[in-house]
Every structure is written in structure tokens, then in C-alpha cells.
C-alpha positions in Angstrom: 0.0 0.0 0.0 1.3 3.1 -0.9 1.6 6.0 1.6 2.8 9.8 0.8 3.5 12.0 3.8 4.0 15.1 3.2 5.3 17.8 6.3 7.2 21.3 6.4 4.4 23.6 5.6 3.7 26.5 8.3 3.4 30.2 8.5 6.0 32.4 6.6 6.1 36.2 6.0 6.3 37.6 2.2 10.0 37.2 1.5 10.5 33.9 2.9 11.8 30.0 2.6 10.0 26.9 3.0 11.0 23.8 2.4 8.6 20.7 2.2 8.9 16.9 2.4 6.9 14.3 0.9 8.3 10.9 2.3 7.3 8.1 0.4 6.5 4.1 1.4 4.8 1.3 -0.1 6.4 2.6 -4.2 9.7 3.9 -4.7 10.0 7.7 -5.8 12.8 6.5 -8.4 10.2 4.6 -10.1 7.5 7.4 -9.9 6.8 10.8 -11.6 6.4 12.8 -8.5 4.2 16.0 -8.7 3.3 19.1 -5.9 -0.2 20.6 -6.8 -1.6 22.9 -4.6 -4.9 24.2 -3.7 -5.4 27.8 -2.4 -8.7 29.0 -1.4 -11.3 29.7 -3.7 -9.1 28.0 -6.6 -8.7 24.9 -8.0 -5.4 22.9 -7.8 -3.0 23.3 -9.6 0.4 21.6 -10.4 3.3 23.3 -9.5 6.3 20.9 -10.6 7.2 17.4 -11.4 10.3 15.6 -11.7 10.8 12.4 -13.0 13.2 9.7 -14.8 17.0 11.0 -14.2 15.5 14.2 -12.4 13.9 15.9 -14.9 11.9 18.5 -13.8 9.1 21.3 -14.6 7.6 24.1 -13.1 4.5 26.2 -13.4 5.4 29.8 -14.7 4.1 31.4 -11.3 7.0 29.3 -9.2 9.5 28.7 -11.8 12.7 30.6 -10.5 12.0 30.6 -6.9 10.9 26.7 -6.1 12.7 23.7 -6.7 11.9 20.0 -6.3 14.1 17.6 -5.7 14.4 13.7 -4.9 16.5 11.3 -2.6 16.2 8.2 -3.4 17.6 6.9 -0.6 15.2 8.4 1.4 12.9 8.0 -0.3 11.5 11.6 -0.4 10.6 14.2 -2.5 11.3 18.0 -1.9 9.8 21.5 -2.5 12.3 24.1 -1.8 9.9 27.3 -1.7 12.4 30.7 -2.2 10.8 34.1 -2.4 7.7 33.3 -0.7 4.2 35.5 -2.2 1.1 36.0 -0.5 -0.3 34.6 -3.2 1.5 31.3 -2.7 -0.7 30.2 0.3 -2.4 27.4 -0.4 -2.4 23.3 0.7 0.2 21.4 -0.8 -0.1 17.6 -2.1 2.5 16.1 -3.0 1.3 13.1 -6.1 2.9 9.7 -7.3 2.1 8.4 -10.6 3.2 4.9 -11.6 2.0 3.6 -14.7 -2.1 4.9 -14.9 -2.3 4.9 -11.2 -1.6 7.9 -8.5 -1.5 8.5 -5.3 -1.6 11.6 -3.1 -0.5 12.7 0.2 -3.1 14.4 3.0 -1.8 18.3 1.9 0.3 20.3 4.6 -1.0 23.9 4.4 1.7 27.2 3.6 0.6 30.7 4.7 2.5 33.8 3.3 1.2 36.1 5.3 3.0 39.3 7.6 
């Protein structure tokens, strides 16, 4: 059975870092593309990067330059380095496995930008 945990997320003023984990069991993220969407309020979700194979990787226009994911394979775990935090980046973020025609997603962990 595959799990996704994701932690990290918490309150952050404009300006600032977040980094957030998505730990993986039950599927290995090697074998996986590995997604963070997000949802903030009002909005539907939306994807905000992959990475995949030998850590290729994609970003939506609104984070590219200022998040990066990453993967540990020994860990097991996926990353979202958040830089140059926006108000408008509040939202809950799932982190999503995809093997194959099936996925998987984590519970969310919520990120407020706020002063």
C-alpha cells in the first residue's frame, strides 16, 4: 500500500523560505513521476512541478525561479524548496505519485504567506 506524507508547511512572512517533504512508502519515488499541486482558497489545484526519470523537472510559470523540487532516493522523499515566498503562494500542498495509470496523493500540509 502506498503512503505519501507530506510535512514542512507553516506560517511564513512575504519574502521567505519553505522547504517541504513528501516521504514516500509502499512505491519507490525513483520509479514514480512525483508531482506538488496545490490548492489555495477559492481556486482549484493546480500543479506546481514534477520531476521524473533521471530528475527531470518542470515548473508552473508562477514558481519557476523561486521553487525547486528535488528527490532522494535513498530516502525516499521528494522535496519542494519554496524561495521568495508570495502571499499569493498560500495554499495546501499535495505532494502526487504516478506509476503507470495509477496515482496517489498525500493528506496536503498547508503554507501561509502572510505578515
Amino acid at each position: 500500500q502506498v503512503q505519501l506524507v507530506e510535512s514542512g508547511g507553516g506560517l511564513v512572512q512575504p519574502g521567505g523560505s519553505l522547504r517541504l517533504s513528501c516521504a514516500a512508502s509502499g512505491s519507490m519515488v525513483s520509479d514514480a513521476v512525483m508531482s506538488w499541486y496545490r490548492r489555495a482558497p477559492g481556486k482549484q489545484r493546480e500543479l506546481v512541478a514534477f520531476i521524473y526519470n533521471r530528475d527531470v523537472t518542470n515548473y508552473a510559470d508562477t514558481v519557476k525561479d523561486r521553487f525547486t523540487i528535488s528527490r532522494d532516493n535513498v530516502k525516499n522523499t521528494i522535496y519542494l524548496q519554496m524561495n521568495s515566498l508570495k502571499p499569493e503562494d498560500t495554499a495546501v500542498y499535495y505532494c502526487k505519485m504516478n506509476i503507470g495509470s495509477t496515482h496517489y496523493w498525500g493528506q496536503g500540509t498547508q503554507v501561509t504567506v502572510s505578515s
